[in-house]
C-alpha positions as CSV (number, residue, x, y, z in Angstrom):
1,X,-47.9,158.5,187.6
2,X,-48.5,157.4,191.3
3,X,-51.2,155.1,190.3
4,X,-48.2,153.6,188.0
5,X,-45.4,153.6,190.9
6,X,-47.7,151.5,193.0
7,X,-48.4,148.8,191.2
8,X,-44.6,148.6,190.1
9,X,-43.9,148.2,194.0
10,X,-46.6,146.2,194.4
11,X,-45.6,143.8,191.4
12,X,-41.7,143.2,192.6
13,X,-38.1,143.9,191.8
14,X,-38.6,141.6,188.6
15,X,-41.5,143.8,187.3
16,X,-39.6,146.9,187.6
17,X,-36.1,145.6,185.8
18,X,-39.0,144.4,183.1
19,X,-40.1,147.7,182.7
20,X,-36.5,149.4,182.4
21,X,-35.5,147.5,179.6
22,X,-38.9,147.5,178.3
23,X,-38.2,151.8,178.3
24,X,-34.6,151.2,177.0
25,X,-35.6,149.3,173.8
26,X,-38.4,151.7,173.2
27,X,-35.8,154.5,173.4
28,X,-32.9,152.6,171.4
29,X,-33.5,153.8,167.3
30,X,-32.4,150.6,165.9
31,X,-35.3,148.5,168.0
32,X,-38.0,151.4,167.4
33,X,-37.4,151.1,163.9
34,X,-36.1,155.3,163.2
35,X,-34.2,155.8,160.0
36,X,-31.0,157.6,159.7
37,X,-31.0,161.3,158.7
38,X,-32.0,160.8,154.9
39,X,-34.0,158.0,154.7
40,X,-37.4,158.6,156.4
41,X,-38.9,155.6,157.8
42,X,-41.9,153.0,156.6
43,X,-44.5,154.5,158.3
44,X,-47.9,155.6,157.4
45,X,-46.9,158.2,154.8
46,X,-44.4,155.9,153.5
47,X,-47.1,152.9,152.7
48,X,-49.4,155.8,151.2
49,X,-46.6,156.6,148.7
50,X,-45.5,153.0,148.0
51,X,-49.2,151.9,147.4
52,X,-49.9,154.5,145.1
53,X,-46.4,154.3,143.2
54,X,-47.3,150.1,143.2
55,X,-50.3,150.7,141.7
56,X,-49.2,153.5,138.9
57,X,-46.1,151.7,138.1
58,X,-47.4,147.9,137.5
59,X,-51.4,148.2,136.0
60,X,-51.5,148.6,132.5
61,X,-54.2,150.5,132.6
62,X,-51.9,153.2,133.9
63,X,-50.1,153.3,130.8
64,X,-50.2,156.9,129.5
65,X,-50.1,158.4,132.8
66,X,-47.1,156.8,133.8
67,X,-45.4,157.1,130.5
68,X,-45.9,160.9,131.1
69,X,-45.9,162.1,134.0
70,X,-44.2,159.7,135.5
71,X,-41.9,158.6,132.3
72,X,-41.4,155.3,133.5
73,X,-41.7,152.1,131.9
74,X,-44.6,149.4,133.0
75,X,-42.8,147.2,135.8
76,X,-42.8,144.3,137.8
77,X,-44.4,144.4,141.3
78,X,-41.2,143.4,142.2
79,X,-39.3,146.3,140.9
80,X,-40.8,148.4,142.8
81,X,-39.1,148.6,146.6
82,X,-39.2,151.1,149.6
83,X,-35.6,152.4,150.1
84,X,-34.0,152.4,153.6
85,X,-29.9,152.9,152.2
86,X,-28.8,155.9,153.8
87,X,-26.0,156.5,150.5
88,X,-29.3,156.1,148.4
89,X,-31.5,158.3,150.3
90,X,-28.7,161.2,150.5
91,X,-28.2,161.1,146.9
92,X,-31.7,161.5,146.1
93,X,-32.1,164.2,149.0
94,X,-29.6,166.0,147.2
95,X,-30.6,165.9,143.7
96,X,-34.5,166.7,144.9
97,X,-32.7,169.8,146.9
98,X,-30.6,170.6,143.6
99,X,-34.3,170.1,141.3
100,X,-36.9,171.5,143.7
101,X,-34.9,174.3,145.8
102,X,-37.2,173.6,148.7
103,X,-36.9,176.4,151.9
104,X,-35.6,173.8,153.9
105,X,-33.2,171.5,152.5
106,X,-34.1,167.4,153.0
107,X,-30.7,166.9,154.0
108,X,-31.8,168.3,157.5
109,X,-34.9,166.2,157.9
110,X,-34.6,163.0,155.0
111,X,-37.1,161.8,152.3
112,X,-38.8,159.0,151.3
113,X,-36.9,157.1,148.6
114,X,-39.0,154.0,146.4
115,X,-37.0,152.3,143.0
116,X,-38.3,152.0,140.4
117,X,-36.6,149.9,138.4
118,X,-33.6,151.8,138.1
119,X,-35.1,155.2,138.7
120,X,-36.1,156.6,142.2
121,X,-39.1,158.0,142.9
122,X,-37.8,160.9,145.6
123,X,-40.9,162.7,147.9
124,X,-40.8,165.3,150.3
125,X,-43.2,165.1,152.8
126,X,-43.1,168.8,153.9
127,X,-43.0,170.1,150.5
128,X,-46.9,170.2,149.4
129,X,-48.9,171.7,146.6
130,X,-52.5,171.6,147.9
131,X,-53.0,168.7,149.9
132,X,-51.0,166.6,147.6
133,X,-47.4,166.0,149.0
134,X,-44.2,166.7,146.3
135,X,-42.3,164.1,144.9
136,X,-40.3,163.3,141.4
137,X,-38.7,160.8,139.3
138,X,-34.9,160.6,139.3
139,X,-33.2,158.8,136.7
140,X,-30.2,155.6,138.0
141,X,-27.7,159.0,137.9
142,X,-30.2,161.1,140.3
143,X,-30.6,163.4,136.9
144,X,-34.6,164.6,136.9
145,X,-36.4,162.2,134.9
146,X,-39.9,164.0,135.4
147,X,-41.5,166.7,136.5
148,X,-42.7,167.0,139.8
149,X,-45.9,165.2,140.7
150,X,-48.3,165.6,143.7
151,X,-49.3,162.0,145.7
């Protein structure tokens, strides 16, 4: 930290009101990209889960696997999209609460939310059977529309 100081003074006023701001948009939620309390964020978990529900959702070859454990159709690449809308994300939170009964309910710490068409795809990150994390299909009402699968 002293090392740090010095070459701050050393670099000038300029460099110093550079390196507040610089703190304060790392610190501001909306600039350092956070999510609201039901929608987790993009991040490394959330490209794992969008992959993997790209790839099961839009191959053909696929097809009985997603017909049944899944029980969704064959869809566009375009059809399938990472949620961010907070109203979205709570109602799936809530139905995967009402359908999973976790220990902790995801209204306290969010989920990760990925249409499909006009079902959701609603994982838990926390909620894990083995080293596969939890997630299921809701239907366009938030009813279950599958059973729970492991990603």
């Amino acid at each position: 930290m002293i090392g740090a100081i010095t070459l701050i003074n050393m670099a000038g006023h300029f460099a110093i009101e550079a390196l507040v701001l610089l703190a304060a948009a790392a610190a501001s939620p909306a600039i350092a990209g956070a999510q609201g309390p039901y929608c987790k964020p993009f991040d490394e978990i959330g490209h794992h889960i969008l992959y993997t529900v790209e790839r099961a959702a839009t191959l053909p070859s696929d097809s009985v696997y997603r017909a049944k454990i899944w029980r969704i159709p064959l869809l566009a690449p375009s059809d399938v999209v990472f949620v961010t809308d907070e109203k979205t994300c709570e109602r799936a939170a809530r139905a995967y609460d009402r359908e999973g009964s976790p220990e902790t309910s995801t209204l306290k710490r969010g989920v990760y939310v990925v249409r499909l068409g006009t079902s959701y795809l609603v994982v838990d990150s926390e909620s894990r059977a083995g080293e596969w994390i939890r997630g299921v299909v809701l239907d366009s009402s938030f009813a279950k529309q599958s059973n729970f699968i492991g990603l």
